[in-house]
C-alpha positions as MATLAB code, in Angstrom:
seq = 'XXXXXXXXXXXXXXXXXXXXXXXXXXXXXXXXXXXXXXXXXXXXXXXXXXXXXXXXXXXXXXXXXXXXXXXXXXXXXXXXXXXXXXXXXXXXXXXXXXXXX';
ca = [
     -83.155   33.448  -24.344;
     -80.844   32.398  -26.818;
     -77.935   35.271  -26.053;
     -74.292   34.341  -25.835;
     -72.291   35.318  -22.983;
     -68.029   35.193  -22.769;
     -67.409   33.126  -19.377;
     -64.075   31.566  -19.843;
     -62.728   28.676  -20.433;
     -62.189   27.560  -16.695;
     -66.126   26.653  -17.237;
     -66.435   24.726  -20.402;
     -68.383   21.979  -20.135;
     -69.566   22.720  -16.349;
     -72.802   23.235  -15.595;
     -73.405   26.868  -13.456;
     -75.761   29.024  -11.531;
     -76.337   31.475  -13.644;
     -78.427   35.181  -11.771;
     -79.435   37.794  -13.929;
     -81.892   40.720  -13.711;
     -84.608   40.135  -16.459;
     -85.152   43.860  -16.960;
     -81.348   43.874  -18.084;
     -79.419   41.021  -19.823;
     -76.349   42.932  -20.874;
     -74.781   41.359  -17.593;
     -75.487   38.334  -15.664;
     -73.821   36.710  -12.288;
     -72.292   33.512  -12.585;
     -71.319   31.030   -9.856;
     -69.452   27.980   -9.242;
     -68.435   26.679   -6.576;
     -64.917   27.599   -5.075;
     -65.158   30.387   -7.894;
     -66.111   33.817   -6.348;
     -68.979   35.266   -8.535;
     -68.101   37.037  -11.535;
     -69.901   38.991  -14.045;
     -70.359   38.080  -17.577;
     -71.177   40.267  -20.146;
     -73.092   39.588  -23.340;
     -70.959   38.255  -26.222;
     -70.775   40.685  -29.053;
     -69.013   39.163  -32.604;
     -68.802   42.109  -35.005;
     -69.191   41.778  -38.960;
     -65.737   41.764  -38.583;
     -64.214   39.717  -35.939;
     -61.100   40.957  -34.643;
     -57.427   39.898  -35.699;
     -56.258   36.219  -34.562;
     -53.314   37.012  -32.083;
     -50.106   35.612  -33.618;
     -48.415   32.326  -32.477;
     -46.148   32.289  -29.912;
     -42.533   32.465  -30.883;
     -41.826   28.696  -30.317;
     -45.082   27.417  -31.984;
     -44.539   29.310  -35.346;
     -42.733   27.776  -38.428;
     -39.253   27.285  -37.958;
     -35.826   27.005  -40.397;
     -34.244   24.069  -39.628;
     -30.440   22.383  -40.810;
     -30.342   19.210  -39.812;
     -32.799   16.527  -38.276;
     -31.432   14.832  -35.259;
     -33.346   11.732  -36.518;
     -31.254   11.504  -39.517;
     -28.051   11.968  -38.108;
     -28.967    9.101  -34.972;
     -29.954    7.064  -38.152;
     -26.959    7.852  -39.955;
     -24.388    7.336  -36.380;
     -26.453    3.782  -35.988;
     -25.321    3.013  -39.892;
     -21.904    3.951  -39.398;
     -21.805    1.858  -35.903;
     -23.178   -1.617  -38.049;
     -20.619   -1.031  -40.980;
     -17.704   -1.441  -38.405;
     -19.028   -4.309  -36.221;
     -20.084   -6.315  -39.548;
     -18.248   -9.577  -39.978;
     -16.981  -10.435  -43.320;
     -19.091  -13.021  -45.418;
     -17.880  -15.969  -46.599;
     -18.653  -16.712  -50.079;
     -18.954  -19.842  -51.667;
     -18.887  -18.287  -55.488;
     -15.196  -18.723  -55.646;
     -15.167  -22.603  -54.742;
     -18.592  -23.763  -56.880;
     -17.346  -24.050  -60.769;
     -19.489  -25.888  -62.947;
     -17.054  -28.125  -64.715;
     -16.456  -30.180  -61.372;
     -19.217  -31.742  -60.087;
     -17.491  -33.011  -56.757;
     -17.671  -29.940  -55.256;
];
């Protein structure tokens, strides 16, 4: 009859039996099985719905100081520049006045 009822989110997307008076829709009976029947009562959304609860604690914005990828990033770096061989280079040797070499 196009009413909205609150029945929890343990039934989303689950089909239920759903008993009800017809004289009196403010309640109906709802059942699932290996739920015990419960009642649910109409859903009412004011003009004004009420306040969104706040975030938990470790889901709000935090400050942070350092990012532990940057300093693995920065450890790895550090580890390369002491296990890096020295290059030869060739510059020295090459001149251009002596083609022989």
């Amino acid at each position: 009859m196009d009413q909205k009822y609150e029945v929890g989110l343990a039934f989303i997307g689950r089909q239920v039996d759903v008993v009800y008076d017809p004289a009196s829709l403010e309640e109906l009976t709802i059942e699932f099985e290996n739920y015990a029947p419960w009642k649910a009562r109409k859903l009412v959304i004011g003009e004004r719905a009420g306040k969104r609860p706040a975030l938990p604690e470790h889901l709000q914005v935090q400050e942070v100081d350092s990012s532990r990828l940057l300093k693995a990033a920065e450890r790895k770096n550090q580890e390369r520049q002491i296990e890096q061989k020295p290059a030869v280079s060739f510059r020295a040797v090459w001149k251009e006045d002596d083609p022989s070499v």
